[in-house]
N, CA, C and O of each residue as an XYZ file, in Angstrom:
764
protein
N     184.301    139.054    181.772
C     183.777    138.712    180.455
C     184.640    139.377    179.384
O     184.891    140.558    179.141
N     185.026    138.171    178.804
C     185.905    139.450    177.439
C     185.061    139.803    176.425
O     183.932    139.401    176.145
N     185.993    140.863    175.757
C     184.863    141.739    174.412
C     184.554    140.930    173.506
O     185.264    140.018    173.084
N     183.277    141.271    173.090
C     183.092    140.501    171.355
C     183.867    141.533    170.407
O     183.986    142.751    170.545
N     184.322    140.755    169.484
C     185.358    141.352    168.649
C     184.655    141.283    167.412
O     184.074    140.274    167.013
N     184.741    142.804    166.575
C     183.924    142.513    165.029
C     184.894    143.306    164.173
O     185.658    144.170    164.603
N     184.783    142.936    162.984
C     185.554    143.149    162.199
C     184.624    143.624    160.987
O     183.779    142.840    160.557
N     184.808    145.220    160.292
C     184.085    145.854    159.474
C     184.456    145.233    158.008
O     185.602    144.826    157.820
N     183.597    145.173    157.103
C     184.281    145.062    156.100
C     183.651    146.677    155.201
O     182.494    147.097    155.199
N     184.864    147.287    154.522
C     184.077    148.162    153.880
C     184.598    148.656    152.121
O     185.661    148.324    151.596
N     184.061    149.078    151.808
C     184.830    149.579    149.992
C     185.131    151.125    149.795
O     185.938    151.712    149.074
N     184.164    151.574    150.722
C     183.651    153.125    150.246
C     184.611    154.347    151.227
O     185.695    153.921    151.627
N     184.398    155.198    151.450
C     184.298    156.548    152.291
C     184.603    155.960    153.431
O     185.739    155.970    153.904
N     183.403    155.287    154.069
C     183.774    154.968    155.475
C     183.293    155.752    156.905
O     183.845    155.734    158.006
N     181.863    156.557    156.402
C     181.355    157.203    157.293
C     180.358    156.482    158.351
O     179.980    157.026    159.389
N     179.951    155.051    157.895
C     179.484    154.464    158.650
C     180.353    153.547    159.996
O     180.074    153.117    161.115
N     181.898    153.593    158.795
C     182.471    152.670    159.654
C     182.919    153.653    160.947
O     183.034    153.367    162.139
N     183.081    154.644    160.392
C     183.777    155.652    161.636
C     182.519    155.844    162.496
O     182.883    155.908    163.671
N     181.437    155.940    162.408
C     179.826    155.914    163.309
C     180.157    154.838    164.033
O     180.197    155.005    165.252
N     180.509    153.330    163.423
C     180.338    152.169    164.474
C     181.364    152.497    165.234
O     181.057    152.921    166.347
N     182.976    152.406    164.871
C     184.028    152.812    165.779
C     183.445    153.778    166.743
O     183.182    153.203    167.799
N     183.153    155.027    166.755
C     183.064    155.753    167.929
C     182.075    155.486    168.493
O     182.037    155.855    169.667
N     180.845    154.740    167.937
C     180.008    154.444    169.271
C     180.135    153.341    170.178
O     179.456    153.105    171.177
N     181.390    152.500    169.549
C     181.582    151.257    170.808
C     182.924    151.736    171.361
O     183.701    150.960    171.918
N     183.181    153.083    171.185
C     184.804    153.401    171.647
C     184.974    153.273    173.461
O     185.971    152.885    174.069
N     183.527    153.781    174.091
C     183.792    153.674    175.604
C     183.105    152.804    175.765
O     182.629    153.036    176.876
N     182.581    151.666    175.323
C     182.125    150.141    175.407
C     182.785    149.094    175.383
O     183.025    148.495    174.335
N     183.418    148.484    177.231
C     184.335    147.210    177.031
C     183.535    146.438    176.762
O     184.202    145.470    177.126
N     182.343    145.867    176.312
C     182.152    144.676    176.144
C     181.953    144.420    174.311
O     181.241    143.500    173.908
N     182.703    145.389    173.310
C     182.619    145.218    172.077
C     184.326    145.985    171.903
O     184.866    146.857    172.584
N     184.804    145.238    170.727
C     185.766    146.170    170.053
C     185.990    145.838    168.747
O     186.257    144.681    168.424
N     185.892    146.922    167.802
C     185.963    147.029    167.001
C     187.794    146.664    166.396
O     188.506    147.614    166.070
N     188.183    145.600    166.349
C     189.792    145.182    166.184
C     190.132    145.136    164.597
O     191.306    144.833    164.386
N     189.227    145.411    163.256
C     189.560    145.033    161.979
C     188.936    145.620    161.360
O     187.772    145.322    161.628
N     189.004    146.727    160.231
C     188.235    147.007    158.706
C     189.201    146.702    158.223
O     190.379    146.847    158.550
N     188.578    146.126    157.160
C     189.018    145.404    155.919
C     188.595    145.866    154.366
O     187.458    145.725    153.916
N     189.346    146.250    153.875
C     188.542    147.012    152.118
C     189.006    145.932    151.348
O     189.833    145.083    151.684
N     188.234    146.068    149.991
C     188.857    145.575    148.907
C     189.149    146.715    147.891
O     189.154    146.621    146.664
N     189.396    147.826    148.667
C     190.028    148.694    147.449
C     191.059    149.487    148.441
O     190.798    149.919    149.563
N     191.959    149.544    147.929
C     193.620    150.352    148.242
C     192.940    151.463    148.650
O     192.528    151.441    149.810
N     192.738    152.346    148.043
C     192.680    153.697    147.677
C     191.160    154.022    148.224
O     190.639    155.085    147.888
N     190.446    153.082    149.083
C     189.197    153.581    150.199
C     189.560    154.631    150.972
O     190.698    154.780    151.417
N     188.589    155.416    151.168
C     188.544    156.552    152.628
C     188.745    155.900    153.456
O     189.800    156.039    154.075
N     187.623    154.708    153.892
C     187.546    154.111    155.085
C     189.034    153.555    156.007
O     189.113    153.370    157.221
N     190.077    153.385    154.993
C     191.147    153.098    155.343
C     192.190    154.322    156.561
O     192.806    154.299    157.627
N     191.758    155.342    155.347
C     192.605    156.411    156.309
C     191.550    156.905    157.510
O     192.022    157.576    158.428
N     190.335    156.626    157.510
C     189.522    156.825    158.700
C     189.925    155.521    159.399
O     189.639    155.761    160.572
N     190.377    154.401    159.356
C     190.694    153.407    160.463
C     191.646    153.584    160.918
O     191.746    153.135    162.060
N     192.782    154.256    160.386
C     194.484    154.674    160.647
C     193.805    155.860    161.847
O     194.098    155.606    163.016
N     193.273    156.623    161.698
C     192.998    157.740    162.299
C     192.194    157.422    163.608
O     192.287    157.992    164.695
N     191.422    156.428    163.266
C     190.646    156.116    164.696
C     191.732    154.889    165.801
O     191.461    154.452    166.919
N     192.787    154.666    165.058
C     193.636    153.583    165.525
C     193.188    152.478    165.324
O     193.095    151.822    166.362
N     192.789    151.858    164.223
C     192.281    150.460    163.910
C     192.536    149.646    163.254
O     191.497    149.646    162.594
N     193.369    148.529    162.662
C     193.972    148.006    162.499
C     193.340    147.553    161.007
O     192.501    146.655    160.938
N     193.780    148.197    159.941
C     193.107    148.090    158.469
C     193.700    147.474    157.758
O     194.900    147.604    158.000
N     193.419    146.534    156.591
C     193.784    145.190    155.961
C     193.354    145.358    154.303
O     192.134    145.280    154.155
N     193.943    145.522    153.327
C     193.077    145.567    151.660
C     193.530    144.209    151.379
O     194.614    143.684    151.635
N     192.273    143.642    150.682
C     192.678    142.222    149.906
C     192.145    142.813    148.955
O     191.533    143.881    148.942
N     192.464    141.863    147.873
C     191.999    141.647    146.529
C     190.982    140.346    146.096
O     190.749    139.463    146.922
N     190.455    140.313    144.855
C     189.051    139.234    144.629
C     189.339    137.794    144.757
O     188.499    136.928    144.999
N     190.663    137.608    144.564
C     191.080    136.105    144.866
C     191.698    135.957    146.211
O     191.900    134.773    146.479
N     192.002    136.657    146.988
C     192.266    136.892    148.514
C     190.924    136.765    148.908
O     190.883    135.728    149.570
N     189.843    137.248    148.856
C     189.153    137.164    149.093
C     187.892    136.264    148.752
O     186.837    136.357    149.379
N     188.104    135.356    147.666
C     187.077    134.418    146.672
C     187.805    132.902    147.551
O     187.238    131.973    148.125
N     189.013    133.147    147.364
C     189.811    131.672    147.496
C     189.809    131.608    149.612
O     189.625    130.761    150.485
N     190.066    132.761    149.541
C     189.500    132.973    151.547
C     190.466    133.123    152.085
O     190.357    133.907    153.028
N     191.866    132.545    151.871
C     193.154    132.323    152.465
C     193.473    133.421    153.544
O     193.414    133.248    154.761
N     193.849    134.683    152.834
C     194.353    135.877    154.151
C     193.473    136.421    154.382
O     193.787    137.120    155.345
N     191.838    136.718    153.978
C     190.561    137.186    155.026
C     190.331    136.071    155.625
O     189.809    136.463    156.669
N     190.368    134.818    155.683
C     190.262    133.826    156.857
C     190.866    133.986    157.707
O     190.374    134.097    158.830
N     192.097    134.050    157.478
C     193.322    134.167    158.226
C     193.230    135.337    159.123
O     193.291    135.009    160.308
N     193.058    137.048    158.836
C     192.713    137.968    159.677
C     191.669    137.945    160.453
O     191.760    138.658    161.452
N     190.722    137.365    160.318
C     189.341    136.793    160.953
C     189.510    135.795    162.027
O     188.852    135.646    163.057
N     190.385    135.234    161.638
C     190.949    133.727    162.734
C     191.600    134.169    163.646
O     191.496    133.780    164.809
N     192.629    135.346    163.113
C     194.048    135.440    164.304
C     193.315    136.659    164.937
O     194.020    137.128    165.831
N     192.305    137.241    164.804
C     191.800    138.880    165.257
C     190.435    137.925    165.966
O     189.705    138.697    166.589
N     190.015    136.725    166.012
C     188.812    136.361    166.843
C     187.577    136.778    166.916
O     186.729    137.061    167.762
N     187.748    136.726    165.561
C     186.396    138.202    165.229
C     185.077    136.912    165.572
O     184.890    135.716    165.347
N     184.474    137.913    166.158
C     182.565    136.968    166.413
C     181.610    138.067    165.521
O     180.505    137.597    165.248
N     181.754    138.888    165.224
C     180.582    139.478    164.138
C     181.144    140.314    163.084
O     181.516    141.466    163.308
N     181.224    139.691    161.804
C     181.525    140.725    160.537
C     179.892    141.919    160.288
O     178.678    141.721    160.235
N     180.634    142.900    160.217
C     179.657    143.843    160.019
C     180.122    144.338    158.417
O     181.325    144.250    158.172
N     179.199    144.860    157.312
C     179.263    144.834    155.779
C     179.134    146.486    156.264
O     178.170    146.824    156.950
N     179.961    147.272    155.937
C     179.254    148.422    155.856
C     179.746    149.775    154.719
O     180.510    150.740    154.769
N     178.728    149.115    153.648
C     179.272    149.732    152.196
C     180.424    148.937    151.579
O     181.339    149.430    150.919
N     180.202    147.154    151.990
C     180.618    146.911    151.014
C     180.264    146.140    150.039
O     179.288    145.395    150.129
N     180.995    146.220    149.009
C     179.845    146.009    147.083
C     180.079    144.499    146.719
O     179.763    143.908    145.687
N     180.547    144.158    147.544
C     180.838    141.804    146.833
C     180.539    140.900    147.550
O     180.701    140.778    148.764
N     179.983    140.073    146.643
C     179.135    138.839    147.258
C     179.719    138.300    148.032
O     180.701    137.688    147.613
N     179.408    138.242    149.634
C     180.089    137.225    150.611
C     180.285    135.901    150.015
O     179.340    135.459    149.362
N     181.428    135.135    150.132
C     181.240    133.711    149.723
C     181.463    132.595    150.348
O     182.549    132.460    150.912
N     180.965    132.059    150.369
C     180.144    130.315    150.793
C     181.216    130.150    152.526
O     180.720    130.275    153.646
N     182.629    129.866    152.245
C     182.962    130.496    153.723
C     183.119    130.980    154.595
O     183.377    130.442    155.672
N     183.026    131.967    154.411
C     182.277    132.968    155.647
C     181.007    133.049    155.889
O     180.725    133.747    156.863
N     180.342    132.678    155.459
C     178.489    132.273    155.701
C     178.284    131.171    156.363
O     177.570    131.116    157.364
N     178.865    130.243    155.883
C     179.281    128.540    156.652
C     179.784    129.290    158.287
O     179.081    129.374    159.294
N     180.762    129.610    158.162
C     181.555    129.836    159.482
C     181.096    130.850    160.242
O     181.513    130.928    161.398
N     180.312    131.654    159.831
C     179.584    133.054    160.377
C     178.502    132.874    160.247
O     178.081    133.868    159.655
N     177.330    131.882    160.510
C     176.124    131.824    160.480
C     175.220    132.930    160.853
O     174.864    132.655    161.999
N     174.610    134.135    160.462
C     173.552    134.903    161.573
C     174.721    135.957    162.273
O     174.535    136.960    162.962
N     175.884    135.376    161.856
C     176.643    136.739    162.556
C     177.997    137.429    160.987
O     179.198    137.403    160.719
N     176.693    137.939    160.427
C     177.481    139.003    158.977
C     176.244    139.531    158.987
O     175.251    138.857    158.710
N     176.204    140.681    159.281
C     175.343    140.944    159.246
C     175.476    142.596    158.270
O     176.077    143.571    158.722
N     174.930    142.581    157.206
C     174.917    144.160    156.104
C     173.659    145.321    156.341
O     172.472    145.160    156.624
N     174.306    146.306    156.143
C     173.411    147.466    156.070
C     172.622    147.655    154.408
O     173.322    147.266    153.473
N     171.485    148.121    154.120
C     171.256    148.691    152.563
C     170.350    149.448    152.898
O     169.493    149.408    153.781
N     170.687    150.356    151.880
C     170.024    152.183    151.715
C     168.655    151.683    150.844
O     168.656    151.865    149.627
N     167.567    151.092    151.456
C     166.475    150.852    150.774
C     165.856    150.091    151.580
O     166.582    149.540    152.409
N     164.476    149.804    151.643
C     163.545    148.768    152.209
C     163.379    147.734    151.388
O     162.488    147.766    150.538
N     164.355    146.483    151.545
C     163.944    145.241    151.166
C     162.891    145.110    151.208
O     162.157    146.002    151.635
N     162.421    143.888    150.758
C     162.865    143.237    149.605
C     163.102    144.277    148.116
O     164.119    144.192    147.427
N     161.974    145.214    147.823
C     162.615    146.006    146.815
C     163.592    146.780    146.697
O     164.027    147.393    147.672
N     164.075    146.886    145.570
C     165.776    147.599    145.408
C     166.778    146.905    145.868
O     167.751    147.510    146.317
N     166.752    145.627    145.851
C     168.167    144.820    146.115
C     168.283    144.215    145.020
O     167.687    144.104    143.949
N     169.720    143.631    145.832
C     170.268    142.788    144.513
C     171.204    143.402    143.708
O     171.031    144.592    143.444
N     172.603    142.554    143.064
C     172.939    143.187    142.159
C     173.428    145.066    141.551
O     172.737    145.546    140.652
N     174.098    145.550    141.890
C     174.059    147.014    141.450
C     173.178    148.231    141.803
O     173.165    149.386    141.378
N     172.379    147.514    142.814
C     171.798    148.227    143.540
C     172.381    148.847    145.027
O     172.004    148.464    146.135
N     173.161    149.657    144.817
C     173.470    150.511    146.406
C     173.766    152.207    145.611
O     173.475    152.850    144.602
N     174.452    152.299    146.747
C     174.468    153.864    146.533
C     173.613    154.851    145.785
O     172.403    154.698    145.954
N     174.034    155.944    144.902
C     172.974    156.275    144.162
C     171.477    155.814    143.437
O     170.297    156.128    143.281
N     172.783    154.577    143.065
C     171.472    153.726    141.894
C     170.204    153.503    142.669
O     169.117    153.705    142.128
N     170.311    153.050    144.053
C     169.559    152.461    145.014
C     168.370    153.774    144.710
O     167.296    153.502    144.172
N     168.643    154.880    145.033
C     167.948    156.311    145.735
C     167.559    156.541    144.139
O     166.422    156.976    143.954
N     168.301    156.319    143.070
C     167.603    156.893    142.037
C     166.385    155.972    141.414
O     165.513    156.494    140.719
N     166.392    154.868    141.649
C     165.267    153.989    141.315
C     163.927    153.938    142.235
O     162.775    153.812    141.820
N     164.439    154.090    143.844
C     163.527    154.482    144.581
C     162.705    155.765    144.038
O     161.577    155.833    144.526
N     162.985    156.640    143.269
C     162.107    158.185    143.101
C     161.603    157.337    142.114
O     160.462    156.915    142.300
N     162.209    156.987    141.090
C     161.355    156.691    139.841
C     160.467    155.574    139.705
O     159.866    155.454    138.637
N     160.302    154.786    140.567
C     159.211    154.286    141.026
C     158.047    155.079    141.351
O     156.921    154.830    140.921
N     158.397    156.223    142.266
C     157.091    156.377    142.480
C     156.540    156.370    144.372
O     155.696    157.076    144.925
N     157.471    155.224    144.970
C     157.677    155.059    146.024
C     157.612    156.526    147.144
O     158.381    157.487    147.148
N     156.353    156.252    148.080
C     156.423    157.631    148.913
C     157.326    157.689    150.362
O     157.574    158.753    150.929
N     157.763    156.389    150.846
C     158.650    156.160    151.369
C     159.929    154.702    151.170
O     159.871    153.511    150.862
N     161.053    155.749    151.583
C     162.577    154.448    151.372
C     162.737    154.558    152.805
O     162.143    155.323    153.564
N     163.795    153.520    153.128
C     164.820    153.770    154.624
C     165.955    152.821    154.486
O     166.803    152.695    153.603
N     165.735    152.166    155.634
C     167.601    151.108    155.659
C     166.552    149.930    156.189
O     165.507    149.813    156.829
N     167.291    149.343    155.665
C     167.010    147.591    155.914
C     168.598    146.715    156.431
O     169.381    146.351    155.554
N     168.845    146.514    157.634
C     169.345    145.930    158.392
C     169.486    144.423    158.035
O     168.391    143.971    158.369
N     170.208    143.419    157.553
C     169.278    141.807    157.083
C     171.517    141.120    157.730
O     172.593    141.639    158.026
N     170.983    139.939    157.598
C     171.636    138.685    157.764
C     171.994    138.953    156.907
O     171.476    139.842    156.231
N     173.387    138.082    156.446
C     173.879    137.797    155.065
C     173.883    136.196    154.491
O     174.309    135.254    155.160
N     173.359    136.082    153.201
C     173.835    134.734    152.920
C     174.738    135.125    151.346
O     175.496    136.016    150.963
N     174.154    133.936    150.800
C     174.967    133.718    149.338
C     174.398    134.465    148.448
O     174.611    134.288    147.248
N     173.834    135.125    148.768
C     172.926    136.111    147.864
C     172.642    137.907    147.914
O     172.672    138.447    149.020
N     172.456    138.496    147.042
C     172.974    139.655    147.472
C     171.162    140.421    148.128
O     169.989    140.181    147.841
N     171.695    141.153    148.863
C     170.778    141.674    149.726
C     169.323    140.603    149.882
O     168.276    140.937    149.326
N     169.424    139.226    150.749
C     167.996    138.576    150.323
C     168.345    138.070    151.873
O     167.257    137.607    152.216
N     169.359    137.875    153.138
C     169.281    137.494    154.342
C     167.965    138.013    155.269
O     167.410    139.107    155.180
N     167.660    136.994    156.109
C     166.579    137.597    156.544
C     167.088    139.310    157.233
O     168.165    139.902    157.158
N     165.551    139.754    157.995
C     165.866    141.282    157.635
C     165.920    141.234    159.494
O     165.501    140.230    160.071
N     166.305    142.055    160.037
C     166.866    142.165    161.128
C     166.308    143.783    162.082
O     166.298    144.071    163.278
N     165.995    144.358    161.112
C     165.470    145.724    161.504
C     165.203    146.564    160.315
O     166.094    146.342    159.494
N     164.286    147.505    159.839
C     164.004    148.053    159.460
C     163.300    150.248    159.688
O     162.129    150.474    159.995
N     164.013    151.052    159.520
C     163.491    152.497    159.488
C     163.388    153.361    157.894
O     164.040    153.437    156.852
N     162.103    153.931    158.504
C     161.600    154.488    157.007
C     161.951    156.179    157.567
O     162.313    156.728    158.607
N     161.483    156.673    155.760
C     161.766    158.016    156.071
C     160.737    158.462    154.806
O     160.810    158.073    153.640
N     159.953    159.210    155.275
C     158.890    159.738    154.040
C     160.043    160.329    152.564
O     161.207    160.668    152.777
N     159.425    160.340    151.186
C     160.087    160.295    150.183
C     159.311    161.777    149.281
O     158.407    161.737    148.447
N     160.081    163.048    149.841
C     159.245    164.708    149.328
C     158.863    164.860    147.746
O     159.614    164.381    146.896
N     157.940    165.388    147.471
C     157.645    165.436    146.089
C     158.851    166.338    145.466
O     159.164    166.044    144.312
N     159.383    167.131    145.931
C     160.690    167.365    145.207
C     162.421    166.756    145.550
O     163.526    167.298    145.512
N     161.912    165.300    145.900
C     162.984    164.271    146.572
C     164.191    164.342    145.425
O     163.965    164.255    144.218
N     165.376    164.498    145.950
C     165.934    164.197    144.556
C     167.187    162.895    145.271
O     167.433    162.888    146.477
N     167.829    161.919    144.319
C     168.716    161.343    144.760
C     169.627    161.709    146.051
O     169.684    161.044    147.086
N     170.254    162.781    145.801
C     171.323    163.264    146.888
C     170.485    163.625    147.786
O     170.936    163.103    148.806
N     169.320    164.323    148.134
C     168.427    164.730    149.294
C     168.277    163.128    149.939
O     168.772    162.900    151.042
N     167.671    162.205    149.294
C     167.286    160.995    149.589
C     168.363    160.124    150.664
O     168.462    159.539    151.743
N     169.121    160.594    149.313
C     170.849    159.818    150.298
C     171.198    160.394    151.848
O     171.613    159.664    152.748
N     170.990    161.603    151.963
C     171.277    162.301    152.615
C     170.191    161.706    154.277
O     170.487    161.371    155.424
N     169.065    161.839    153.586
C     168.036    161.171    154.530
C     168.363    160.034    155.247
O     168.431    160.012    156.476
N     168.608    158.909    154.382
C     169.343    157.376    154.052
C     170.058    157.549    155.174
O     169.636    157.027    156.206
N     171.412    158.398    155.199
C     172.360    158.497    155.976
C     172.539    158.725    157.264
O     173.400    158.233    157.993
N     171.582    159.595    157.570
C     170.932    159.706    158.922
C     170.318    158.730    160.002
O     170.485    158.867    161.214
N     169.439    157.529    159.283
C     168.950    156.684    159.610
C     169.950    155.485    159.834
O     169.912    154.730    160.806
N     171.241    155.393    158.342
C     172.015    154.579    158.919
C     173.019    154.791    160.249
O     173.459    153.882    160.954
N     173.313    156.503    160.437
C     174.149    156.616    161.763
C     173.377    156.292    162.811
O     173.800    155.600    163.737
N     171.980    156.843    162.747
C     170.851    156.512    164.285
C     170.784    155.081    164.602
O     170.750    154.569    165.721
N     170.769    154.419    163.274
C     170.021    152.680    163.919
C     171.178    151.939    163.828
O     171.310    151.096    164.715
N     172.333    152.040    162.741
C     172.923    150.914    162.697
C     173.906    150.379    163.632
O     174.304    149.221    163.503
N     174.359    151.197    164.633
C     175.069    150.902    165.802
C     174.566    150.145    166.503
O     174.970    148.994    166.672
N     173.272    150.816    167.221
C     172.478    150.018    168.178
C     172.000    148.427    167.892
O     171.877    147.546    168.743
N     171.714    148.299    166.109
C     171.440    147.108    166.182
C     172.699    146.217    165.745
O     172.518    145.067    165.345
N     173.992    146.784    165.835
C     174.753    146.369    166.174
C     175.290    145.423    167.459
O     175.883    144.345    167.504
N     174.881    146.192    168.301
C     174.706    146.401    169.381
C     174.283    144.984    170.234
O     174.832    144.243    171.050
N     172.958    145.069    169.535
C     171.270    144.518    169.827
C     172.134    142.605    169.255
O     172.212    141.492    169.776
N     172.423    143.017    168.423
C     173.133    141.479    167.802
C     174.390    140.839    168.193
O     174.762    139.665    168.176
N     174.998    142.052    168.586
C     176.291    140.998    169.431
C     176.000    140.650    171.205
O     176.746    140.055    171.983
N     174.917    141.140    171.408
C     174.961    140.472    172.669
C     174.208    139.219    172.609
O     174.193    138.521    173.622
N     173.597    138.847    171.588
C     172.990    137.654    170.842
C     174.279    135.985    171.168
O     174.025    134.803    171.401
N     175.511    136.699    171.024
C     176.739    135.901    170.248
C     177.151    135.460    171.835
O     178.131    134.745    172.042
């Protein structure tokens, strides 16, 4: 049986992407063959150089018009894009062609706190000021829309009366290294 092949897409740091890399590292039946940024100057980049992984930056019309992320996706045989921390609307071809298999992480329990400018901090700082006694990660499908794919898994984490953003995040982060592999995992043997 050969491996399913997935390809990360990411913007940020890259601590999730380096979580997925090493947990399918002694797993032949997955390999991680592609992260992809849309920013030069990402962490995640020099964490893919470092894990030996074959890293790619486009830009918004490389990526809007589809041409060379199609193209790395096509010639790398990728069967599951995984989103992990990254900030732009998938568009219309890769949703078409990746049905149920793009699948994004977000630092919040959908349906509330998506959408739009909602990740990172902003996410954790609107969660307190709500009011909200628990946040977690919401696991979802991707479509044409930002954080609204159906939801795929869900973990909470109680929210302390002296919660502050960075504590929150911190929480957040934990939950995304524990679950998001496995239901990684859980979804490519789906494919």
């Amino acid at each position: 049986m050969k491996a399913k092949r997935i390809a990360i897409f990411a913007s940020g740091n890259g601590t999730n992407a380096q979580r997925i890399v090493e947990y399918f590292s002694d797993k032949k039946e997955v390999e991680i063959c592609l992260i992809l940024s849309n920013k030069p100057n990402a962490g995640v980049l020099l964490r893919a150089q470092k894990l030996g992984v074959r890293a790619e930056v486009f830009n918004r019309d490389e990526f809007k018009e589809g041409q060379k992320v199609d193209e790395l996706l096509q010639e790398n045989n990728i069967d599951l894009i995984v989103l992990a921390g990254f900030l732009w609307l998938i568009p219309g071809y890769l949703t078409e062609r990746y049905p149920n298999r793009i699948i994004n992480i977000h630092p919040a329990l959908l349906p509330k706190f998506g959408g739009k400018g909602m990740y990172g901090m902003n996410v954790h700082q609107a969660v307190i000021e709500s009011g909200e006694i628990q946040s977690g990660i919401s696991i979802h499908y991707v479509n044409n829309k930002y954080d609204d794919g159906q939801i795929i898994f869900q973990a909470k984490t109680e929210i302390g009366k002296s919660e502050t953003p960075e504590s929150l995040a911190d929480k957040i982060h934990q939950l995304e290294y524990e679950y998001f592999p496995i239901i990684i995992e859980r979804e490519i043997k789906k494919i």
